[in-house]
C-alpha positions as CSV (number, residue, x, y, z in Angstrom):
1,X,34.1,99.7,148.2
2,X,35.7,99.4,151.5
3,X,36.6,103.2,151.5
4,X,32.6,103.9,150.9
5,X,31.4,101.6,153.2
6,X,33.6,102.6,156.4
7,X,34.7,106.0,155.8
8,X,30.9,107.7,157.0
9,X,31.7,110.5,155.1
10,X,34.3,112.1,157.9
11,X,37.6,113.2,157.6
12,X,38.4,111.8,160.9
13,X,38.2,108.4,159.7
14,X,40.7,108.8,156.7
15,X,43.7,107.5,158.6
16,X,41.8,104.1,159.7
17,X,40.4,103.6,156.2
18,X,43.8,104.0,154.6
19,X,45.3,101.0,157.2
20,X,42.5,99.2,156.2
21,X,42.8,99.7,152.5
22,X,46.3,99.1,153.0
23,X,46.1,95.6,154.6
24,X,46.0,93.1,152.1
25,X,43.4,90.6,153.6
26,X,40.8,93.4,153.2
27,X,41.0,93.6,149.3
28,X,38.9,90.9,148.8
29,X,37.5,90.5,152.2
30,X,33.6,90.0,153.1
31,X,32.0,92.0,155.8
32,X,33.4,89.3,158.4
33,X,36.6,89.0,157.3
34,X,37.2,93.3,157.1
35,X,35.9,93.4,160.6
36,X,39.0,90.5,161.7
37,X,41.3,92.7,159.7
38,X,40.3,95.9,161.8
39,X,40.6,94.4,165.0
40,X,44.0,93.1,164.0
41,X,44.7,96.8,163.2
42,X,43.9,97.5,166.5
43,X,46.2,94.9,167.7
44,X,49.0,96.3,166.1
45,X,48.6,99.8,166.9
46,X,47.8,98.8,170.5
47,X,51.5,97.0,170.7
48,X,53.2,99.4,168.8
49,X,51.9,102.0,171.2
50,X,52.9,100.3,173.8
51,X,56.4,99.7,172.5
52,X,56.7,103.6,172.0
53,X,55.9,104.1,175.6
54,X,58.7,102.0,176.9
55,X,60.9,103.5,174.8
56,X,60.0,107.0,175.6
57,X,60.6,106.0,179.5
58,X,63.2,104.9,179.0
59,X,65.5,107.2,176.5
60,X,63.9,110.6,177.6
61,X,65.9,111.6,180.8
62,X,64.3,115.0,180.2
63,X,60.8,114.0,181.3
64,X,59.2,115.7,184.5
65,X,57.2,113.9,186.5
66,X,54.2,114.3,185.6
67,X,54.8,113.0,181.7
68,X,56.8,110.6,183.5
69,X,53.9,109.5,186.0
70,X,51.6,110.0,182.5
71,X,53.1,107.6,180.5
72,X,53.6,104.9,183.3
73,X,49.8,104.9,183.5
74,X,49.9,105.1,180.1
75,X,51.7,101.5,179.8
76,X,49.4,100.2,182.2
77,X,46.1,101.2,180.2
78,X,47.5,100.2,177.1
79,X,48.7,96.6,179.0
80,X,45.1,96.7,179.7
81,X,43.9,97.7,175.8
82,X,46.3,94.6,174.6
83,X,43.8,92.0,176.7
84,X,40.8,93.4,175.6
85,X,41.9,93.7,172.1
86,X,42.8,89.8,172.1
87,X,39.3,89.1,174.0
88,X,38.0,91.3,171.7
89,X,39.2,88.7,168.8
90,X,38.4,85.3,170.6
91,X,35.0,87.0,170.9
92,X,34.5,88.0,167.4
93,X,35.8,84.7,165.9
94,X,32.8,82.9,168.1
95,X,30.5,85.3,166.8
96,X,29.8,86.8,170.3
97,X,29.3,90.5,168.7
98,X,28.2,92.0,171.9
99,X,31.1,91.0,173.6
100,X,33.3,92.1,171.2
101,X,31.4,95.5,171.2
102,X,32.6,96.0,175.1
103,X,36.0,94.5,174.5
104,X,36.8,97.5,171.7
105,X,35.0,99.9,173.8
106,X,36.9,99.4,176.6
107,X,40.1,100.1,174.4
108,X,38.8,103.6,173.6
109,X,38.5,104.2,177.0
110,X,41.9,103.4,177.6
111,X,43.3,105.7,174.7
112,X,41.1,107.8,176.1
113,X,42.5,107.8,179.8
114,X,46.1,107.6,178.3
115,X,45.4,111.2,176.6
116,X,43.3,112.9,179.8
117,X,46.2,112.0,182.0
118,X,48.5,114.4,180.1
119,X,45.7,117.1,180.5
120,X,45.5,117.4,184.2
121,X,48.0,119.7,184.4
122,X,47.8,123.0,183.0
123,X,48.9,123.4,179.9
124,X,50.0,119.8,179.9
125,X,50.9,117.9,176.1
126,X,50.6,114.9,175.4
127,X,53.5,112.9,173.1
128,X,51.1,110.7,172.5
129,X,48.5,112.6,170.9
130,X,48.3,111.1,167.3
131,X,49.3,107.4,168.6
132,X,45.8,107.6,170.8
133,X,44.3,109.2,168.6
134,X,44.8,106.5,165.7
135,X,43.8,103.9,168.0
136,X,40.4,105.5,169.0
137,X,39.5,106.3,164.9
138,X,40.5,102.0,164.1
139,X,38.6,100.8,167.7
140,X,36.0,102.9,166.1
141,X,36.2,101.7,162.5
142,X,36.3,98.2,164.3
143,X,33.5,98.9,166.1
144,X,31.6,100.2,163.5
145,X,31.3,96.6,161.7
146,X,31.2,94.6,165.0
147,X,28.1,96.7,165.5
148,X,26.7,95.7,161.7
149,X,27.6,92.2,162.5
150,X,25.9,92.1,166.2
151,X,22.3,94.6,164.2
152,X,22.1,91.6,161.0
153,X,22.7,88.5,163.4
154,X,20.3,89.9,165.6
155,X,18.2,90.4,162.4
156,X,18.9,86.9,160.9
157,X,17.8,85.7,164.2
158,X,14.2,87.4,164.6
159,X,13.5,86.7,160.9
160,X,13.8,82.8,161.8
161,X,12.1,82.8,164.5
């Protein structure tokens, strides 16, 4: 069920699904709960990504400068991604969808300046390649049910009215 309902029928979502089938809170979950479980996801990606990037500054001596300068702005995006993701949660919990929404945007745009960085030079690569792209796919897969949750409140709401 959760594979149907979040997958969209693209193999770029495949990776996220799987961490979301694979957490145990989503098994059972309701639409509310597999939404908490994805930005959690994103949470721990986000930290773990983080953690990678220290560690990379600090054990590769080989680094030029510009992967070196990369990956210091790097840390400092993905500093920022770690605050949003944990406004993004406080935001969700209080049902404040729309808040949420910008919250998990903005950490896309972070992953998203972490991997342009590495492409201003020519011929530039990225090491961190798969790490941002896994967090853009569960932000999206995140996203994806914040927005369902932000369309039927907003639904729930007009048909009360």
């Amino acid at each position: 069920m959760i594979a149907r309902n979040l997958t969209f029928n693209t193999q770029n979502l495949i990776q996220p699904t799987s961490s979301l089938q694979a957490a145990p809170a989503s098994q059972r979950a309701t639409l509310p709960g597999i939404g908490m479980t994805s930005i959690r996801l994103v949470q721990y990606n986000v930290s773990d990504t983080m953690s990678h990037v220290k560690m990379l500054l600090l054990k590769d001596k080989q680094l030029d400068s510009h992967n070196t300068s990369c990956l210091k702005a790097c840390l400092e995006v993905y500093s920022n991604a770690i605050a949003s993701i944990k406004h993004a949660t406080k935001s969700y919990n209080t049902k404040q969808y729309y808040d949420a929404n910008i919250q998990i945007s903005a950490v896309i745009a972070d992953a998203t300046t972490c991997e342009d960085g590495f492409m201003e030079k020519q011929g530039g690569v990225s090491p961190l390649t798969k790490r941002n792209d896994n967090t853009i796919q569960l932000s999206s897969v995140a996203l994806s049910v914040v927005n369902f949750m932000f369309y039927n409140r907003s639904m729930e709401f007009k048909l009360t009215r």
